[in-house]
C-alpha positions as CSV (number, residue, x, y, z in Angstrom):
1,X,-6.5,-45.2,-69.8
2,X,-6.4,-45.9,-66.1
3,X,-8.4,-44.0,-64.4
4,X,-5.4,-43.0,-61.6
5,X,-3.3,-42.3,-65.2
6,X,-5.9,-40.1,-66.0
7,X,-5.6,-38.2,-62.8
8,X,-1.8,-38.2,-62.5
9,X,-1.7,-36.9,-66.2
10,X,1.6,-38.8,-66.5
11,X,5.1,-36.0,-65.6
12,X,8.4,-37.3,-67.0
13,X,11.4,-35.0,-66.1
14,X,8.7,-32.3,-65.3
15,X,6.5,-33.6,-68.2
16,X,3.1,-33.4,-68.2
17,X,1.9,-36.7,-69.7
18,X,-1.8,-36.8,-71.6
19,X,-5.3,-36.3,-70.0
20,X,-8.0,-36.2,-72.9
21,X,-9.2,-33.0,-70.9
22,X,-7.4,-31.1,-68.5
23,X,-11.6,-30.6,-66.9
24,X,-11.2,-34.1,-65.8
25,X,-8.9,-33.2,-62.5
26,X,-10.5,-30.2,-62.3
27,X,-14.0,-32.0,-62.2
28,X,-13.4,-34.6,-59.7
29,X,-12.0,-31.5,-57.3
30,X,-15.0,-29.7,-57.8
31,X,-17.5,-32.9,-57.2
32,X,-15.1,-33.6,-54.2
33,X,-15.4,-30.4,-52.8
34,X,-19.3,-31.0,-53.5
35,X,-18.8,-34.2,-51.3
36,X,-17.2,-32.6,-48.4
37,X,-19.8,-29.8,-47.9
38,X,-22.4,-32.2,-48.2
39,X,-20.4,-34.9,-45.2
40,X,-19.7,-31.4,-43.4
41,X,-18.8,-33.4,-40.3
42,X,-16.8,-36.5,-42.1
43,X,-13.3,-36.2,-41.0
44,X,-9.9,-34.6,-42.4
45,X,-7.2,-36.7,-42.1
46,X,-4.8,-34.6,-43.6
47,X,-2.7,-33.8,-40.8
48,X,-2.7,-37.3,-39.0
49,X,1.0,-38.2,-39.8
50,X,1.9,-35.0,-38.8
51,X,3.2,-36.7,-35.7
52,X,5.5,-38.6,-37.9
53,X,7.7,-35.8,-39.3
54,X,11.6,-35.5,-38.3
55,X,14.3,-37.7,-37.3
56,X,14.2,-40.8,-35.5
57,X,16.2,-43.8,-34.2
58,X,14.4,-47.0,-34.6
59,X,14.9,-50.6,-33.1
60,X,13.8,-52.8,-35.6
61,X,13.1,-57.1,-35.0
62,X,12.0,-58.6,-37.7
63,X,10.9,-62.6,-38.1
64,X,12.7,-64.2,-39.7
65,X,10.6,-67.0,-41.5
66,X,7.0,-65.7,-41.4
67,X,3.6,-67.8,-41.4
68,X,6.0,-70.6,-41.2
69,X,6.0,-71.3,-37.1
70,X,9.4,-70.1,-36.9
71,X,10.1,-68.0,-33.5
72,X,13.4,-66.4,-34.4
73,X,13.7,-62.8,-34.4
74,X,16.4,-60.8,-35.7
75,X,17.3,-57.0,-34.8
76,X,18.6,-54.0,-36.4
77,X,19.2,-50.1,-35.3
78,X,18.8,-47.7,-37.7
79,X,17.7,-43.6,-38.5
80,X,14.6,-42.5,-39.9
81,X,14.3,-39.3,-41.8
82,X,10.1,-38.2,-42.5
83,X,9.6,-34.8,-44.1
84,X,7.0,-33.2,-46.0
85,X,6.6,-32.5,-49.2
86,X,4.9,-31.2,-52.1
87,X,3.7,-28.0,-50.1
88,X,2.6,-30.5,-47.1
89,X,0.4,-32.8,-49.1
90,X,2.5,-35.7,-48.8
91,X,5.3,-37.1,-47.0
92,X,8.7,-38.7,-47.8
93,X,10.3,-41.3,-45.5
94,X,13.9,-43.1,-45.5
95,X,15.0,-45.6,-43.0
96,X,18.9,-46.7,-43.0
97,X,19.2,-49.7,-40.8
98,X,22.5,-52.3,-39.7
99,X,22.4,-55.6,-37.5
100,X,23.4,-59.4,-37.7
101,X,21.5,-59.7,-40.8
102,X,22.8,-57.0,-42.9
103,X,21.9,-53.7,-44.0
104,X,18.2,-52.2,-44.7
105,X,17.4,-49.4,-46.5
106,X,13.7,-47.8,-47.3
107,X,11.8,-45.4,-49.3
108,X,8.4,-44.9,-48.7
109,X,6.0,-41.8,-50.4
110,X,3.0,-41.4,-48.0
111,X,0.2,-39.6,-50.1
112,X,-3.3,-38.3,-48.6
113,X,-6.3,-39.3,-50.8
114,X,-8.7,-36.0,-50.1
115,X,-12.0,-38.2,-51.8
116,X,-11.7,-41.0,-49.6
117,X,-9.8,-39.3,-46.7
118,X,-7.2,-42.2,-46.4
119,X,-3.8,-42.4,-46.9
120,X,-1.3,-45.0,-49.2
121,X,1.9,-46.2,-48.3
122,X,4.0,-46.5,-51.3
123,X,7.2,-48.4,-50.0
124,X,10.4,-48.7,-52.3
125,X,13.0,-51.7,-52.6
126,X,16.5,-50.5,-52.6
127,X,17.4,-53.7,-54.4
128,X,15.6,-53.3,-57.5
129,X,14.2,-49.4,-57.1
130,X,10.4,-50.9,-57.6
131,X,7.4,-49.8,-55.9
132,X,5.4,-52.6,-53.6
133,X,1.5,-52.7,-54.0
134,X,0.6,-49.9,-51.8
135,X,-1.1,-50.0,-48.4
136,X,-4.5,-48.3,-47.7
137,X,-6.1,-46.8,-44.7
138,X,-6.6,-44.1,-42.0
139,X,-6.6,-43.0,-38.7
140,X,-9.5,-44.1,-35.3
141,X,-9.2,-42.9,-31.9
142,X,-4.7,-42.3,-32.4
143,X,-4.3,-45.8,-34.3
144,X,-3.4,-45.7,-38.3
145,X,-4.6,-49.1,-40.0
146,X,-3.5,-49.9,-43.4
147,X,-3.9,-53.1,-45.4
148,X,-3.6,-54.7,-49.0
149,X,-3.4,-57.9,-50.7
150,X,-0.4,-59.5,-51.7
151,X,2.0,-62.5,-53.2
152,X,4.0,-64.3,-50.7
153,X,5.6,-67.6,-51.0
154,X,3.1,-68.2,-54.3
155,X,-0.2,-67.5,-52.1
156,X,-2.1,-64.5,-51.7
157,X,-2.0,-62.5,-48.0
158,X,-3.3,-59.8,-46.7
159,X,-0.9,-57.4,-45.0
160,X,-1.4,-55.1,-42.5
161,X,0.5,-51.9,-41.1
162,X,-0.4,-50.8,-37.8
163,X,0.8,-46.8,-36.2
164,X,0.3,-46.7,-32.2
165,X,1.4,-46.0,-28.7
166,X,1.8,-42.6,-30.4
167,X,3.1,-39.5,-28.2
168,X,5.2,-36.5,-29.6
169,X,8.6,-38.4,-28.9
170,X,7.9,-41.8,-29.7
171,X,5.4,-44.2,-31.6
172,X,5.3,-47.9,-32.9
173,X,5.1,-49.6,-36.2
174,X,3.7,-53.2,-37.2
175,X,3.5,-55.1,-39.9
176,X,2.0,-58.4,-40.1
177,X,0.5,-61.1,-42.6
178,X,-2.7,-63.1,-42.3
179,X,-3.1,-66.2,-45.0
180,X,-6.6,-67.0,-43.3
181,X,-8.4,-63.5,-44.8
182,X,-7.7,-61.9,-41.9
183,X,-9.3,-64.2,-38.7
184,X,-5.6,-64.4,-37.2
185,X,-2.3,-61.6,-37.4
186,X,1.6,-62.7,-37.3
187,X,3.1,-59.9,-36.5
188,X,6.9,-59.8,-39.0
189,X,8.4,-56.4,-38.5
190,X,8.0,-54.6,-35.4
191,X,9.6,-51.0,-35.1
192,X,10.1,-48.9,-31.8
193,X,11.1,-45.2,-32.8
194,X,12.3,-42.5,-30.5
195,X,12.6,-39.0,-31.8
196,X,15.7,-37.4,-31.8
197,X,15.8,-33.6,-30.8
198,X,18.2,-32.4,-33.6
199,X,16.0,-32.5,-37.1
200,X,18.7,-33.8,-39.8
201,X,19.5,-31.8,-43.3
202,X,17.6,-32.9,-45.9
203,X,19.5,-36.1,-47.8
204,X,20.0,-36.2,-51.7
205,X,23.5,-36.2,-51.7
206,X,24.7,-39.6,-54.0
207,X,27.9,-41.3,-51.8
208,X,30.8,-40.9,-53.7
209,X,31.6,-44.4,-54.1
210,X,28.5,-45.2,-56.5
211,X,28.9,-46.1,-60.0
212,X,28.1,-44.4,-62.9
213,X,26.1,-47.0,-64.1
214,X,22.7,-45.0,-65.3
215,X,21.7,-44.0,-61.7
216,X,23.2,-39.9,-62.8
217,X,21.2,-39.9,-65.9
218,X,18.4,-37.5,-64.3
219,X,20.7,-35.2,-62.9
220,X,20.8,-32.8,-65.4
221,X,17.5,-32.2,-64.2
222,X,17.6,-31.0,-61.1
223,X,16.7,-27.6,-59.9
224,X,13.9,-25.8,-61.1
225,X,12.9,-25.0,-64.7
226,X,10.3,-23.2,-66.5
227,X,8.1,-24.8,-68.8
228,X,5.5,-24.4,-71.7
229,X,3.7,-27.3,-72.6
230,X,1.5,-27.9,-76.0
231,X,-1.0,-30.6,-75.8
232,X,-3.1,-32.9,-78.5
233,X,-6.6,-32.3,-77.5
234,X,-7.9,-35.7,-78.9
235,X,-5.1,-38.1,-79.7
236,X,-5.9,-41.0,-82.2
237,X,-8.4,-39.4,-83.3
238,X,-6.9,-37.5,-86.2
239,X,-7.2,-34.1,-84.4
240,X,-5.0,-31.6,-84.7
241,X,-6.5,-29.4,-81.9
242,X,-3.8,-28.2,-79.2
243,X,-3.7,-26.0,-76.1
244,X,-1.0,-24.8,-74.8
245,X,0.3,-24.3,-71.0
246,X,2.8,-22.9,-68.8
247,X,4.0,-23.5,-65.7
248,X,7.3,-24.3,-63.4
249,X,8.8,-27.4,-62.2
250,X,11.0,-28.5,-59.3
251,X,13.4,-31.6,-59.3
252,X,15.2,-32.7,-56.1
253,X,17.5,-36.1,-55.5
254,X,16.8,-38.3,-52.6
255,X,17.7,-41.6,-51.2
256,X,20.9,-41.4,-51.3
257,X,20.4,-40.4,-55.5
258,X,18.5,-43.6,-55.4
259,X,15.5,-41.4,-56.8
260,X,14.2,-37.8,-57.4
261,X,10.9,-36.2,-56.4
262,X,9.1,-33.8,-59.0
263,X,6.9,-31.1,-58.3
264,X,4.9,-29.5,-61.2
265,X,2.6,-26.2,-61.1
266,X,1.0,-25.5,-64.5
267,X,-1.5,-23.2,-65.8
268,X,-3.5,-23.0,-69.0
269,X,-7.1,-22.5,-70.6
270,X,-8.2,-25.6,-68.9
271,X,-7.1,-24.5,-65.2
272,X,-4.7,-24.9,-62.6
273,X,-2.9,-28.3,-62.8
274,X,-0.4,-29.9,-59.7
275,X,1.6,-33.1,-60.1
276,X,3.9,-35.0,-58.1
277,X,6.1,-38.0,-59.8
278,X,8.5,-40.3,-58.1
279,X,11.4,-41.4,-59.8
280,X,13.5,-44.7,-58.8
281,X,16.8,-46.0,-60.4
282,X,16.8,-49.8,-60.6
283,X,20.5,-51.0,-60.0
284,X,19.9,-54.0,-61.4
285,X,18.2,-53.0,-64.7
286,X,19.9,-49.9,-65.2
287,X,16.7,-48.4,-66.1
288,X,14.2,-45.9,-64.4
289,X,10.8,-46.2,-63.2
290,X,8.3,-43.4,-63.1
291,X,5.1,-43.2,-61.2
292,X,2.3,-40.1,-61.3
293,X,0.1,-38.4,-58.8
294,X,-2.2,-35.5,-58.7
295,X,-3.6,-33.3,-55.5
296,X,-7.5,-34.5,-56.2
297,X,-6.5,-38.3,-56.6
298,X,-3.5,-38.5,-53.9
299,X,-2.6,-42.4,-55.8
300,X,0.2,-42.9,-57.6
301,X,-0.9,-44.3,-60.6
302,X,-0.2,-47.6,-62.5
303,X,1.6,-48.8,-64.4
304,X,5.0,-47.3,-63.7
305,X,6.7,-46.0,-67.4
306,X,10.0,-47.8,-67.5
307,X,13.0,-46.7,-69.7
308,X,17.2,-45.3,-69.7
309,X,19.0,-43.2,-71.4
310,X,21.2,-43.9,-74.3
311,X,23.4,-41.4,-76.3
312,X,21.5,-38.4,-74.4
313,X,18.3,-39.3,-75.0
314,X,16.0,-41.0,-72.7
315,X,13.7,-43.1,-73.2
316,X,10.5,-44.6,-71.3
317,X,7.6,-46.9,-72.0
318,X,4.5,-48.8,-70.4
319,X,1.1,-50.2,-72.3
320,X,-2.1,-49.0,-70.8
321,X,-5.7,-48.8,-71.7
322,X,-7.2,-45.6,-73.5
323,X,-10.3,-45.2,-74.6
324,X,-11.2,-48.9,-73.7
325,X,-8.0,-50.3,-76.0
326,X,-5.0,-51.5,-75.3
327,X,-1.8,-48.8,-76.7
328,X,1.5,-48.3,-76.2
329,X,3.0,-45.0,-74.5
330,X,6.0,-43.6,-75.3
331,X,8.2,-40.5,-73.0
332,X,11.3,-39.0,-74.7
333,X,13.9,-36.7,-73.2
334,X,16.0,-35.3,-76.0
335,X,18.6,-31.8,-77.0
336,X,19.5,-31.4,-73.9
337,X,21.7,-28.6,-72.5
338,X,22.8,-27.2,-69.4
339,X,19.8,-24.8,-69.3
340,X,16.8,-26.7,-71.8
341,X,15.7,-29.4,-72.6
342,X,12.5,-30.8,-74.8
343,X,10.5,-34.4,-74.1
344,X,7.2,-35.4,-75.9
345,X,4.8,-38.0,-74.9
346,X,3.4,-40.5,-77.8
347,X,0.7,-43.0,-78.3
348,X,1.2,-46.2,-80.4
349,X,-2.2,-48.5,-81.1
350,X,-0.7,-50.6,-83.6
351,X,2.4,-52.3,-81.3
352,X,4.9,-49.8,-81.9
353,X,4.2,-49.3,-86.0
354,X,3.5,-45.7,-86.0
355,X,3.4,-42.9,-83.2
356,X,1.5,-40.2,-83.0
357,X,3.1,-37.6,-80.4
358,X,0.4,-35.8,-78.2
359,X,2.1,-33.7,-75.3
360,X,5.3,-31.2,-76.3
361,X,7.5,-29.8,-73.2
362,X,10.2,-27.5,-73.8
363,X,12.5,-26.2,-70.9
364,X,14.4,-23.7,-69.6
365,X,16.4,-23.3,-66.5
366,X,15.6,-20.6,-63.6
367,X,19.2,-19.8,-62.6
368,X,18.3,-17.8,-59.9
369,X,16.5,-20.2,-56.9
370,X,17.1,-17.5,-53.9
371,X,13.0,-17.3,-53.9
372,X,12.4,-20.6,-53.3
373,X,12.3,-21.8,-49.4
374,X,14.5,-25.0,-49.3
């Protein structure tokens, strides 16, 4: 399975998805706790988009044809909303933007790697609710440089995202693309931000205009609900070993109702297990994507698990490698109420055939949220 999977331990509407042991997370905190003593003076870059949180107006310009030689510039204003989440270990931005070329909208999941110390940028389209490949990097001397490798026009770039110019009321963002691996920069999307004094509600509330065309499917979801999980200890391996766990889990809509943000707390024999999963609705599919991250890893993991609900029951799907074989994996959401619900996780290794079902949620809602700091 990939190793970020493994991590992540795949959630799906609070669902913890498999790990072959639940030591694994708990062993790669421990070595990276090992790590950290041993660096003692390496740096914690935990906090360096701290600066980033609030609400902001932007003034975007953009070029319009890059690494083509075009010079024309287009601009937009727009609002900025960054806030933290998952108990401050990662942050959640969305932009809203409007000029002569139309509107913008962006979703982007900032998660802090504690291993590596570095950060990824996971940025969302509005068009198609997909994830982009996620830029890498961290913090020198008050500048954030992040990079990765991508498609553009048919030919492989590298990208890079640069923070500066950074005081407590303003800062600067760039992006720009290099097709010679990195000897020259065109700068593509240049961002000037200034903070506004009045810190904006959290968003989540879906305009009433949209359709109800799949994008609702998750709402019975939200709010927080208790949960006992029972886990396969060794799936396709004919064992019929389980361990069971309990915990609680938190749903919240954002974007607009675009997506949702999940926040898991479990506990078992195995230890103390934290997960965060993003959710996005693609408008053009109809169907949802899922992506998985865990507090040692701070990656979202790959592949996202694709699916929709039809006749109440949802279903999701991806193919990944376990145990050094290609499988299928399977999520299902199923009886649900008002206050339960029940999903299972399954693994296929003979295309689709047979399934053998290795992780068993069942939920109930906690009516009463007044303990929970909003």
């Amino acid at each position: 399975m990939n190793p970020r999977r493994l991590a992540a331990i795949s959630l799906l509407v609070g669902v913890l998805g498999w790990c072959p042991d639940l030591t694994f997370p708990l062993a790669a905190q421990t070595a990276s706790g090992t790590r950290s003593q041993q660096a003692g003076t390496e740096r914690d870059g935990s906090h360096d988009f701290d600066f980033n949180l609030g609400t902001w107006k932007t003034h975007i310009s953009r070029l319009q044809q890059p690494l083509t030689g075009s010079t024309t510039w287009t601009t937009m204003e727009g609002t900025v909303v960054v806030r933290k989440v998952w108990d401050g270990r990662a942050q959640l931005e969305e932009i809203e933007a409007d000029g002569s070329a139309g509107h913008f909208e962006g979703l982007t999941l900032f998660l802090y790697n504690p291993q590596s110390r570095q950060w990824s940028l996971n940025l969302a389209n509005s068009d198609d609710g997909s994830l982009g490949q996620p830029s890498v990097g961290e913090f020198k001397n008050g500048r954030g440089e992040f990079f990765d490798q991508e498609s553009f026009n048919g030919r492989a770039i590298l990208v890079r995202i640069v923070w500066s110019d950074i005081t407590p009321d303003s800062h600067r963002f760039e992006q720009a693309f290099s097709d010679d691996g990195g000897k020259t920069w065109e700068p593509n999307f240049v961002a000037m931000l200034t903070r506004e004094k009045q810190v904006a509600t959290e968003t989540g509330a879906q305009p009433a205009s949209a359709e109800l065309d799949g994008r609702n499917d998750f709402d019975f979801n939200l709010g927080t609900w208790k949960e006992h999980t029972s886990r396969l200890q060794h799936p396709l391996t004919g064992s019929t070993t389980w361990i069971e766990m309990d915990g609680t889990s938190v749903f919240r809509k954002i974007w607009n109702g675009r997506a949702q943000l999940v926040e898991l707390e479990s506990d078992g024999p195995n230890g103390h297990l934290e997960l965060l999963s993003l959710r996005l609705y693609n408008p053009r599919a109809h169907q949802w994507s899922l992506t998985f991250a865990t507090i040692n890893v701070g990656i979202l993991g790959t592949p996202p698990t694709i699916g929709e609900f039809k006749n109440g029951r949802g279903e999701f799907y991806d193919q990944e490698l376990f145990n050094g074989r290609a499988i299928w994996v399977r999520f299902t959401i199923f009886e649900i109420t008002p206050d339960s619900a029940q999903s299972e996780q399954a693994f296929s290794n003979d295309g689709g055939k047979t399934w053998e079902t290795n992780w068993i949620n069942k939920y109930r809602r906690v009516k009463d949220e007044s303990h929970r700091a909003h």
